[in-house]
C-alpha positions in Angstrom: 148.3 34.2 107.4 147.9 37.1 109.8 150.7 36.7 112.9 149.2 38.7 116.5 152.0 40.9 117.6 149.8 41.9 120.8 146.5 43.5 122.5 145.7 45.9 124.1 142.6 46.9 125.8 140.8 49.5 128.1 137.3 50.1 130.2 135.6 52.5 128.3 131.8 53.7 129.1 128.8 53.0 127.2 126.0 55.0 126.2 124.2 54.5 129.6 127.7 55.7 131.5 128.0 51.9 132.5 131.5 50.0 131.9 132.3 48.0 128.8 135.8 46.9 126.6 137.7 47.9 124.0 140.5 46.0 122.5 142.7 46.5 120.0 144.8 43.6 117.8 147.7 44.7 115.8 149.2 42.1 113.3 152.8 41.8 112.8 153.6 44.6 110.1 151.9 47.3 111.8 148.1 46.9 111.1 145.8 47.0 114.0 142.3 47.1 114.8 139.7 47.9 117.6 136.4 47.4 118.6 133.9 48.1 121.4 131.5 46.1 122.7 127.8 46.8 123.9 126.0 45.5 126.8 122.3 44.6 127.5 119.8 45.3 130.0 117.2 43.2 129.0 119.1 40.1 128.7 118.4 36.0 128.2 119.4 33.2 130.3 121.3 31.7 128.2 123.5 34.6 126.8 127.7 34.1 127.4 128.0 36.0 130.7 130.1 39.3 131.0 133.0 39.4 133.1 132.1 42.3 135.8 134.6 43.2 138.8 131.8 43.1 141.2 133.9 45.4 143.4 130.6 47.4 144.7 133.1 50.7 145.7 133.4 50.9 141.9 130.5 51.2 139.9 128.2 49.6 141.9 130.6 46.4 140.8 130.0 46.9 136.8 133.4 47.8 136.4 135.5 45.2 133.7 138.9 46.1 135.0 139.3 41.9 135.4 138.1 41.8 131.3 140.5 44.6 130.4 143.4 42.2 132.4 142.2 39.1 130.9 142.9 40.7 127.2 146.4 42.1 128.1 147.4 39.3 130.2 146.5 35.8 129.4 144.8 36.6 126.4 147.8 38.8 124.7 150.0 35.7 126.4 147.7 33.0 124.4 147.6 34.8 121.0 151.1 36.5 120.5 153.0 35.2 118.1 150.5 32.9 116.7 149.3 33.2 113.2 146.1 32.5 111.9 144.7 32.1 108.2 140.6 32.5 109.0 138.4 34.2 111.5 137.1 31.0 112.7 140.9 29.4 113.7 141.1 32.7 115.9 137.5 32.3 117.5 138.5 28.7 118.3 141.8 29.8 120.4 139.4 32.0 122.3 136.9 29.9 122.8 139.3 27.0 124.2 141.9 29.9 126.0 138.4 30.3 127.7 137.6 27.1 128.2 133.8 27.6 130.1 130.9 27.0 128.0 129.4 30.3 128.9 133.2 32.2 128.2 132.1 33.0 132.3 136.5 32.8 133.2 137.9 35.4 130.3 134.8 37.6 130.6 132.3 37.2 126.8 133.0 40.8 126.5 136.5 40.5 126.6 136.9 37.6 124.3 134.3 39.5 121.4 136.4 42.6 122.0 139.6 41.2 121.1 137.5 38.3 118.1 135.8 41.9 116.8 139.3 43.8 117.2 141.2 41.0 114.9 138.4 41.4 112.4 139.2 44.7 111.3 142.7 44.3 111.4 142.3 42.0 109.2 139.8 43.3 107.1 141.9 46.5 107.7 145.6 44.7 106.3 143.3 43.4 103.2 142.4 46.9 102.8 138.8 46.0 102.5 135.5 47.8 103.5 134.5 46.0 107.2 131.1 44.8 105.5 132.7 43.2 103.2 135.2 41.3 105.4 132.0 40.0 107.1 130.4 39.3 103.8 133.2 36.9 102.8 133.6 35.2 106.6 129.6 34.1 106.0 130.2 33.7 102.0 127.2 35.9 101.5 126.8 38.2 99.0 125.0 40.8 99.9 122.6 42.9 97.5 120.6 45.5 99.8 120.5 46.6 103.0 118.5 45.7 105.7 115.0 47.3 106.6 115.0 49.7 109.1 112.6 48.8 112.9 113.1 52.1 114.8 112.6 52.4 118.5 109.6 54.9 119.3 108.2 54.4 122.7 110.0 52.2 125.4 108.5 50.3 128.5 109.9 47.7 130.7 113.5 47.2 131.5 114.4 50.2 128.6 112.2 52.6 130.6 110.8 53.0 134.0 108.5 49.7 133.9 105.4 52.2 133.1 104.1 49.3 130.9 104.7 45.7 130.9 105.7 45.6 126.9 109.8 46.8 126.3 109.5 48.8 123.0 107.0 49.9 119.6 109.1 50.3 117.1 108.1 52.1 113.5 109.2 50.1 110.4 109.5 52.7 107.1 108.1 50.2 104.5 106.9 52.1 101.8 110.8 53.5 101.0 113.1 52.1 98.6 116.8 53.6 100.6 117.9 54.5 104.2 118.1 58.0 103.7 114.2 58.1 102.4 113.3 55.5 105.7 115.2 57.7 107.9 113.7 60.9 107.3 110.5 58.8 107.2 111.0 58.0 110.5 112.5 61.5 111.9 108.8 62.9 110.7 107.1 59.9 113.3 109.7 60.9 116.0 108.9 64.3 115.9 104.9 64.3 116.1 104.9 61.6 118.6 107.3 64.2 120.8 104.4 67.0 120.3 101.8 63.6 121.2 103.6 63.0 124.5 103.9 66.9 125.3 100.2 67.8 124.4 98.8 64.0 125.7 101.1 63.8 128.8 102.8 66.9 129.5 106.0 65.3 128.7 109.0 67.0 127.1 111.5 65.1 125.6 113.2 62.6 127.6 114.7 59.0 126.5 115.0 55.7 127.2 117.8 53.4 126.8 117.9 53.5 122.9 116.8 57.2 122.5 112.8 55.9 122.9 109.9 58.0 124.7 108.1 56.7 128.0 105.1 58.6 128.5 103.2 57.2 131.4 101.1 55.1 129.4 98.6 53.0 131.3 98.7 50.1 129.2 100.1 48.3 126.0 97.3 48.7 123.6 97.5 52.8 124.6 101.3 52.7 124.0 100.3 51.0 120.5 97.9 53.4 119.8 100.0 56.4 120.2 102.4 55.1 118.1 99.7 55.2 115.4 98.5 57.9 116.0 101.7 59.7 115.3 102.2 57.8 112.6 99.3 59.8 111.0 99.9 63.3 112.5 102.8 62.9 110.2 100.8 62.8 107.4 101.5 59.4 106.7 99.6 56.2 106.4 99.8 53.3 109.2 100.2 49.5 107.8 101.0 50.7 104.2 103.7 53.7 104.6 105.1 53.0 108.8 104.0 49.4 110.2 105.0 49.1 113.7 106.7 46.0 115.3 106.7 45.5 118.7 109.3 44.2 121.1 107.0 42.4 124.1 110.1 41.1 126.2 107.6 38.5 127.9 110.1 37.0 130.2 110.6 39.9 132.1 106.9 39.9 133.2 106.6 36.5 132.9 106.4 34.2 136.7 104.9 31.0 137.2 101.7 32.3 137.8 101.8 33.5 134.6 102.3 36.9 132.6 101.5 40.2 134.4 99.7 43.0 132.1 99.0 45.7 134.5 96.4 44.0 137.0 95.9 40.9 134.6 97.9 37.7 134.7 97.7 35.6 131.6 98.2 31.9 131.1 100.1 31.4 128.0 97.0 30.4 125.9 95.6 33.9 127.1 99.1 35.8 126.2 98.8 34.5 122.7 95.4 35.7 122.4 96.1 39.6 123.4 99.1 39.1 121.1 96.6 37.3 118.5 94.1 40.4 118.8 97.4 42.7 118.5 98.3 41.7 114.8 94.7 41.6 113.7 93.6 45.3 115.4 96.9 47.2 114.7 98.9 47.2 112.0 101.9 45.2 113.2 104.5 43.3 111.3 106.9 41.5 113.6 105.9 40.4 117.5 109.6 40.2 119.4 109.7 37.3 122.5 105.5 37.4 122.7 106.4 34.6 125.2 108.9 34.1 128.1 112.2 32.6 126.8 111.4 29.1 128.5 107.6 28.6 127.6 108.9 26.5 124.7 105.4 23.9 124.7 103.7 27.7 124.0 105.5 28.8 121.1 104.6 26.4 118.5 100.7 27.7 119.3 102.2 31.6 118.6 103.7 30.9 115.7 100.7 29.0 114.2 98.1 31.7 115.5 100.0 34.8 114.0 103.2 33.8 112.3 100.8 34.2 108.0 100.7 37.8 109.6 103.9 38.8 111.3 107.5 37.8 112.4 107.7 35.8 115.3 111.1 37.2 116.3 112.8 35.0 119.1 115.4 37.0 121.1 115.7 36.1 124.6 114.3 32.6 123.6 117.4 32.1 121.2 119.9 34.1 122.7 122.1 33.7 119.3 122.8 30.0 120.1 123.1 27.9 117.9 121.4 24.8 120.1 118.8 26.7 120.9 118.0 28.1 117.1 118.2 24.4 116.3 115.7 23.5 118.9 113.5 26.0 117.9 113.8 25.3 113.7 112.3 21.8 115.0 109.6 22.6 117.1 108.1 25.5 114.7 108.8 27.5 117.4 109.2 31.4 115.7 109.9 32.5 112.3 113.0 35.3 112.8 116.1 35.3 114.5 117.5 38.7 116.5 120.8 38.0 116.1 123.1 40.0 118.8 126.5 39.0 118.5 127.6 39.6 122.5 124.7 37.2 123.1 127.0 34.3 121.9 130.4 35.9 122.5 132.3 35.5 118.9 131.9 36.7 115.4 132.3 32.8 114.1 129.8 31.7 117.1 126.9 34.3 115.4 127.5 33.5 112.2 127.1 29.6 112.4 124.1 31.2 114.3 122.9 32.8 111.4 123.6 30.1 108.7 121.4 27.9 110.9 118.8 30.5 110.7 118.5 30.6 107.4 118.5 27.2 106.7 115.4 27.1 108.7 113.8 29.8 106.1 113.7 32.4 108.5 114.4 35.9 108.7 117.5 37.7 110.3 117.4 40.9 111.7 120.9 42.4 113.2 120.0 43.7 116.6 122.6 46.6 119.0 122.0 46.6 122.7 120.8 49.6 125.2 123.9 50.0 126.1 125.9 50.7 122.8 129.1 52.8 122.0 129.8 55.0 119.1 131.4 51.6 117.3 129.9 51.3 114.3 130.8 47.5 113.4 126.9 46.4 113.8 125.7 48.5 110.7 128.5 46.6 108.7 127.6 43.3 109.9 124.0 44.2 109.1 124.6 45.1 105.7 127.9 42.4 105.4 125.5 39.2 105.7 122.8 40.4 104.1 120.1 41.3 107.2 116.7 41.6 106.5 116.1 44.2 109.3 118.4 46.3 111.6 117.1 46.9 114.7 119.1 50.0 116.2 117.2 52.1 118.4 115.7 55.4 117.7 116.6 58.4 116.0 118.6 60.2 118.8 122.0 60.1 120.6 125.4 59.5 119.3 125.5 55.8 119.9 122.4 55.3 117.4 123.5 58.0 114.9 126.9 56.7 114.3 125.4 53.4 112.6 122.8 55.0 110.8 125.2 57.3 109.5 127.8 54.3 108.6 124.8 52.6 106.7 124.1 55.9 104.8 128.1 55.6 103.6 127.6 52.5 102.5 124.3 53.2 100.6 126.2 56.1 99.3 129.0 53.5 98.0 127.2 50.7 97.3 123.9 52.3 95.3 122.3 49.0 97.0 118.3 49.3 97.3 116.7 48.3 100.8 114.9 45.0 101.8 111.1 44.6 101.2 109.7 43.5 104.1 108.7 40.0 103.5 105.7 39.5 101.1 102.4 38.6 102.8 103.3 39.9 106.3 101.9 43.6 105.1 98.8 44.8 105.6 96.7 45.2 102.8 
């Protein structure tokens, strides 16, 4: 049993110089543990909502002085004292000190703060590797680490909106480790930065997760610069760097239908461009083709591309386990971005991800744009067995630190890295 002597907590910034939490737990006996937590801009519907002061003086009211004072207040006042034998027992307690469905009182930043803070503690008073401690909570064992997607060029809410799509994203698949993917990928990063200097006179400045955003006039170009850097590295598109591509269709998405530039596409004609996508370039995984609430239209995407790619629900899913349920029964996608502050505890994603894989899909263990230098992601990533690891891109601290952790725990563990998923390759 692990007893809660108290919390504590502070506003930190993230990697965008926007708010967020840290908490700390310590356990009775002097063990303690903290954690961070991210935040999104391109966000779902139906994520847990993030307590925000809204004080417009401060931040332009993003400040989570009211989260912070939720942890040391009613929180600490709810959880001292108490002691707890599992994860899930302490979840629970947060979940009903909440008592919202959305965790919209408390703040879901505040409540994963403190559920990812008691985790290494935990983990920490067990004096066990954080992966490890997330490997037992799912009663996975894993044997490899997850396949790299790496952020390359960004659009939409990531970047300034030059192009409707959010992100094209390299995937190393012809390596066998992390180290080999990510100097793979550094090669790809490098001559797309002399692309976007020679191409569009622009030097090297970053999105949200360390991406490019050269003024590219429309998705098919932004694809096709991606490929074309892909081979100015010497390297071979489809069989050594596939690219997956992260559409974020709700975001462009109105009733009239889906705005590409000057076009607006019914949903039929969406999953055609995306169709004509898999079959012209070699892609491996489409991420929210359509908008999160087009449910009738996702059955059709998954039957027109899903033999060739990942059909990778994200804003449609949200991490919840309803709506992963709902689409497991409607064929609606194959893949499930898992992002734990979608869903607001560590027990909340996991039963996420169980679900998931009952459903024979794949998981890949997504960060947010706007991450800190907390490297618990990488851990959970490798800790229940992720078959991706969506991250960003080869730049800034925030990304670094986790590709660094999963290089200590290659380093430690000698385990090899996924294959991407037989068939979906181009031949």
């Amino acid at each position: 049993m692990f007893v809660v002597e108290s919390l504590h907590a502070r506003e930190i910034l993230d990697s965008r110089g926007r708010p967020t939490v840290f908490a700390e737990c310590s356990l009775q006996g002097g063990i303690a543990g903290g954690a961070s937590v991210p935040s999104g801009a391109s966000t779902g519907t139906a994520e847990a909502v993030e307590l925000r002061d809204g004080d417009p003086q401060r931040y332009r009211g993003l400040g989570c002085r009211n989260a912070v004072a939720n942890i040391q207040g009613e929180l600490h006042a709810g959880l001292q004292g108490k002691a707890f034998e599992l994860q899930s027992d302490f979840d629970a307690q947060l979940v009903s000190l909440d008592g919202t469905p959305t965790k919209s009182r408390l703040g879901a930043n505040a409540i994963l703060a403190v559920s990812l803070a008691f985790a290494r503690a935990v983990a920490a008073a067990g004096d066990e590797e954080l992966w490890h401690y997330f490997a037992d909570l799912a009663a996975v064992k894993p044997t490899a680490l997850p396949r790299l997607t790496i952020n390359l060029f960004s659009g939409g809410k990531h970047a300034g909106q030059q192009v409707a799509i959010q992100d094209v994203l390299i995937v190393p698949v012809s390596t066998q480790t992390v180290d080999d993917s990510l100097a793979m990928s550094w090669d790809v990063y490098q001559a797309a930065a002399e692309i976007s200097l020679q191409r569009y006179g622009m030097r090297l400045l970053r999105a949200d997760e360390g991406g490019m955003a050269p003024p590219f006039r429309t998705p098919e170009e932004m694809i096709e610069t991606a490929i074309d850097a892909i081979e100015r590295a010497g390297l071979q598109s489809g069989k050594d760097v596939a690219l997956a591509i992260d559409v974020a269709a709700s975001h462009f998405h109105s009733d009239e239908g889906y705005r590409i530039g000057d076009e607006v596409l019914s949903s039929t004609a969406m999953i055609d461009r995306l169709r004509r996508w898999t079959e012209a370039y070699p892609v491996v995984s489409i991420e929210d083709g359509l908008a999160e609430e087009d449910w009738p239209s996702w059955p059709g995407l998954l039957s027109a591309i899903g033999d060739r790619v990942l059909v990778l629900g994200d804003d449609l899913l949200c991490t919840n386990p309803a709506r992963i349920q709902r689409a497991a029964a409607s064929s609606a996608c194959s893949a499930l971005l898992l992002k734990v502050n979608q869903v607001g505890t560590l027990t909340e994603a996991c039963e996420a991800m169980q679900l998931a894989r009952k459903a024979g899909w794949q998981i890949t263990v997504s960060v947010r744009s706007g991450e800190t230098e907390d490297t618990w992601a990488a851990d959970l990533a490798v800790g229940w067995n992720a078959d991706q690891f969506k991250n960003g891109s080869l730049t800034q601290s925030e990304r670094l630190a986790k590709y660094n952790r999963l290089l200590a725990i290659e380093s430690e563990t000698s385990f090899p890295t996924n294959s991407w998923p037989i068939g979906l390759l181009r031949r």
